[in-house]
N, C-alpha and C positions, 0 to 999 in steps of 0.2 A: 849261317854261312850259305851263301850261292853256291849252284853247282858249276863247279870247272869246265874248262873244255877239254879234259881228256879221259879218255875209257882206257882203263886197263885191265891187266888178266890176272890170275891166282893162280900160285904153283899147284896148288892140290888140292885137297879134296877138305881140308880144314884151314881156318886164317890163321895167319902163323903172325906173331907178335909185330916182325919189320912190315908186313903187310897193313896193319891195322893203322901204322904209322903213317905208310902209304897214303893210304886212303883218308886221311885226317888231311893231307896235303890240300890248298885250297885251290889249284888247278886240277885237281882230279873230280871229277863229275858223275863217273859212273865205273861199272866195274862187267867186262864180257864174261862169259862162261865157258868151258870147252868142256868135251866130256870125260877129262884126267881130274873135273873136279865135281865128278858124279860117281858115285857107289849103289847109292838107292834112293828112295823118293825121302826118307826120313832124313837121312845124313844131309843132303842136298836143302831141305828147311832149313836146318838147321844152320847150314853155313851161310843162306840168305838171311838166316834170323841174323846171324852173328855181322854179315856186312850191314846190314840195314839200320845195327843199332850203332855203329860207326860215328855216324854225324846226322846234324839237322840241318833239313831239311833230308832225307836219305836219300844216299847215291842211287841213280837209274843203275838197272841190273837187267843186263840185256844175252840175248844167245842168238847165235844161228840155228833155227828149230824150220826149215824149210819144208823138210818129209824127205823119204827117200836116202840118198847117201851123206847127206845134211842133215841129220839128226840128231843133236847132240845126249838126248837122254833117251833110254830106250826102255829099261829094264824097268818095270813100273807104270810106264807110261803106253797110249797108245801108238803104236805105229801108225805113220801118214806117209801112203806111197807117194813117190816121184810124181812130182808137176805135171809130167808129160801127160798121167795118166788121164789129171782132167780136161786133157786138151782131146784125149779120144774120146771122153766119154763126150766132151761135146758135140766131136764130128757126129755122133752117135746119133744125141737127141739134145738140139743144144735147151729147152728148157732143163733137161734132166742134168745138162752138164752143168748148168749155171748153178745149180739145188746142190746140189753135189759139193761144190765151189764154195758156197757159202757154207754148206754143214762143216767143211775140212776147214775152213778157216776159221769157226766158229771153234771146234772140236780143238786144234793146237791152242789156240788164245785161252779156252776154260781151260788145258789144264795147266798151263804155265801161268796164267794167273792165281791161278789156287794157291800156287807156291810164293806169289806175290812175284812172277818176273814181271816187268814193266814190259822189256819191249822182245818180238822178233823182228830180227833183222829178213824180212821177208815183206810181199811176197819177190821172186826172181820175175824183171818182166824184158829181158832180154831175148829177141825174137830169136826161137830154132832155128836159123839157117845152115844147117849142117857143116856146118866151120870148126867151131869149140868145144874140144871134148871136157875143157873145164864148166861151161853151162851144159849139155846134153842134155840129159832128162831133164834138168834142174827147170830148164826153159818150157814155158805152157804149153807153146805153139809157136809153129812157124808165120802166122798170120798178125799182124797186127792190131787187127781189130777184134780177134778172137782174143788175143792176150789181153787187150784191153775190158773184154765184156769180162773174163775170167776172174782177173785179176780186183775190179771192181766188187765182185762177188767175193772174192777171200777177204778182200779188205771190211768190208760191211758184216762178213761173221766174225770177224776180229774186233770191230768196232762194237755188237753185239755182246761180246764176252767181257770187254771191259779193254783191249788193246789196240793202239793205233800201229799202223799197217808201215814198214820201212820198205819202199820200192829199189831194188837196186837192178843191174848196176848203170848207173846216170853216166852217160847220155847213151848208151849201148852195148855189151860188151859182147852178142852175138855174131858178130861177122868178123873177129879174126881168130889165127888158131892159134897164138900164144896163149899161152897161162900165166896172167900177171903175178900168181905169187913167187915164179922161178923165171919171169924175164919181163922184158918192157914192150906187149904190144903193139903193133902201130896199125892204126886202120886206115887205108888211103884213098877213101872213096874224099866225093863232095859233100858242103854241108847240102846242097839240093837231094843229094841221093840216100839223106837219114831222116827225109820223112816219117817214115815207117816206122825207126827205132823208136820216136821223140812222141808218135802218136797217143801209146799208152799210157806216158806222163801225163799228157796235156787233159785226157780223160782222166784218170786220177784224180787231180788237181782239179775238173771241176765236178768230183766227188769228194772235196774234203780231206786228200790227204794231207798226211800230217809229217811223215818223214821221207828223206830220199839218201840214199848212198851213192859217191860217187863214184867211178870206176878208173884203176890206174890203167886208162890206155889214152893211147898218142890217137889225136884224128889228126892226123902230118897237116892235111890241108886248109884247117880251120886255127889251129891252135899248135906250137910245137912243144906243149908240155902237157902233162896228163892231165886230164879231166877234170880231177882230183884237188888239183894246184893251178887252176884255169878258172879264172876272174872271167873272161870272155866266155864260159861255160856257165860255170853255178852264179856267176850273177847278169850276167846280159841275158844267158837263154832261159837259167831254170827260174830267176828273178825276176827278171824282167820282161820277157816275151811270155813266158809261161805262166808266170803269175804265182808262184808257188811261194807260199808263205811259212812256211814249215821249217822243220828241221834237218840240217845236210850236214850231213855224216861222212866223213869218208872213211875207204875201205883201211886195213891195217896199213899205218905207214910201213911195215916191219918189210914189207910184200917186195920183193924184187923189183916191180913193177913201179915205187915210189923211191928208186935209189938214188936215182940221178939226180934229186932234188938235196940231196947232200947230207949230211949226219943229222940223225934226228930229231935234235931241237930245231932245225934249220926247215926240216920239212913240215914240223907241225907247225912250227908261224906261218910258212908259209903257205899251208893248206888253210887256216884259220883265216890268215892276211885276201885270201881269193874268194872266200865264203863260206865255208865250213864252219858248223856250229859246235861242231864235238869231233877230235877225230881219237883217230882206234890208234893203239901199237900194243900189239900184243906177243906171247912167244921169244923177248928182247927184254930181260928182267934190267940188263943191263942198260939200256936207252931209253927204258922210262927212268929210272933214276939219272940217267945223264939229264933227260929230258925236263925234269921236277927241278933237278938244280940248275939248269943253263935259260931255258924259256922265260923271255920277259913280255910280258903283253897286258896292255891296257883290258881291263874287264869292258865286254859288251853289254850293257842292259839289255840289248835287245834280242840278242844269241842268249842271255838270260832268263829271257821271260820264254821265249819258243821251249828250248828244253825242260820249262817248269812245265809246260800244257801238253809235253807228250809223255808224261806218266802216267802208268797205267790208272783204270780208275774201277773201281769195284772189282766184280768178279764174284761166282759161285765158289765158298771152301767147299773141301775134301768132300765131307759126308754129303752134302747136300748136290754135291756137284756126279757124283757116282752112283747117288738112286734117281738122276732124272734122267728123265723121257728121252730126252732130246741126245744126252751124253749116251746110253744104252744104244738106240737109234744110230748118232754116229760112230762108235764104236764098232757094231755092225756090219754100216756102210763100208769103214774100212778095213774091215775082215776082205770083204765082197772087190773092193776095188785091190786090196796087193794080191788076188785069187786072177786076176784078168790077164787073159793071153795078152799081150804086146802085140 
């Protein structure tokens, strides 16, 4: 069985019978995590053992593990301060910041790999222009060439650990102050005036990435539907002008910010129908199952085969992974960076 084009959520912290049903479904693809379905590092295997042995080929099994207030497992695991931090440590010294950059990318990937998660939804490469208190730390830098060198560097120690790198949110979601998960956005500049946003991608992209999310916001002047559900976005810019060959994700349809596009079977065709490879609805037990039983769509081979090459691949286990060098080392480092004034 191919994997589907939808990521869904689990109520809790063990798979419950109608879930497991779920997830046999053949539009379902992958399965997100939040941290109501984390207790501890053991319980937490175990329920990736239990999804994993679901179906064949097994579903991608992805979280938002950012660092910071984005961190979906904690107890067990090592803390990774806020984005922001490596964006000072770069002002600082920026070889030290780049080092830095690639250890913490390297550091989340080994140990969510251990556990066999395939992807983070990370890194954030949305420029700090002090707008959005929904990005705030979460965002590297205000700079976009700095986000860009940064960003590169977490993606490359994520690629090192065994994980490909999901850059969100596409095409910018730095420069307005709605919070698309409790309203719709709109950003009203020109497309001449998102150079800057669009910069980091285009770097990225000719380092090899591999996935992008897209963002539920309105650019009024370019496109009058989000991001998200915008052909003229994820396939004219991030397709075609960009060159991006990868996987595109969008954010939860469940998000305020994707309402307008109509009851939820309706918005996932038509996030799918604009270029999305997978999209998310989580939080809405109720509109994935509307969604399993109402959504009719032709399988993509091609959205097929991407989502097959962005699963994880190796990776250090547990033991092996907690007496080396390099994990003790980062470890450490992020003792040392959540100790640092602001």
């Amino acid at each position: 069985m191919t994997l589907g084009p939808l990521m869904i959520d689990l109520l809790g912290k063990h798979l419950l019978p109608e879930e497991r049903e779920m997830l046999q479904h053949p539009l379902v693809g992958g399965v997100i995590l939040f941290t109501r379905n984390f207790e501890s590092r053991e319980q937490l295997k175990q329920l990736i053992t239990e999804v994993r042995a679901v179906r064949s080929p097994a579903l991608l099994i992805a979280v938002d593990y950012e660092g910071g207030r984005v961190q979906r497992f904690r107890n067990d695991f090592t803390l990774i301060p806020p984005m922001r931090r490596l964006g000072q440590a770069y002002d600082q010294n920026q070889s030290n910041g780049l080092q830095l950059a690639k250890q913490v990318g390297w550091l989340l990937a080994a140990e969510l790999r251990a556990i066999h998660v395939d992807l983070n939804f990370g890194p954030v490469v949305d420029l700090d222009c002090g707008a959005s208190s929904v990005i705030g730390d979460r965002a590297l830098h205000g700079a976009a060439r700095v986000v860009a060198d940064l960003a590169i560097a977490l993606m490359h120690g994520m690629r090192d650990a065994g994980m490909h790198a999901v850059a969100k949110h596409f095409p910018g979601h730095g420069a307005v102050v709605a919070d698309s998960h409790v309203t719709l956005p709109v950003d009203n500049r020109r497309y001449v005036d998102m150079d800057n946003d669009l910069y980091p991608y285009l770097r990225l992209i000719d380092n090899g990435l591999m996935g992008v999310m897209a963002a539920h916001v309105v650019y009024r002047l370019i496109d009058g539907i989000p991001a998200s559900f915008s052909q003229r976005w994820l396939h004219d810019e991030l397709r075609e002008k960009l060159g991006f060959n990868g996987v595109v994700f969008s954010d939860d349809l469940s998000m305020e910010g994707a309402s307008i596009m109509g009851p939820m079977p309706q918005r996932a065709a038509n996030a799918l129908a604009a270029g999305c490879d997978m999209v998310l609805i989580c939080n809405r037990r109720d509109a994935v199952i509307q969604t399993l039983d109402e959504l009719r769509i032709e399988p993509d081979p091609a959205s097929q085969s991407r989502l097959a090459g962005i699963r994880g691949i190796g990776g250090l286990e547990e033991s092996a992974l907690f007496a080396s060098t390099q994990w003790l080392t980062g470890n450490a480092m992020m003792q040392s960076m959540l100790s640092m004034k602001t």
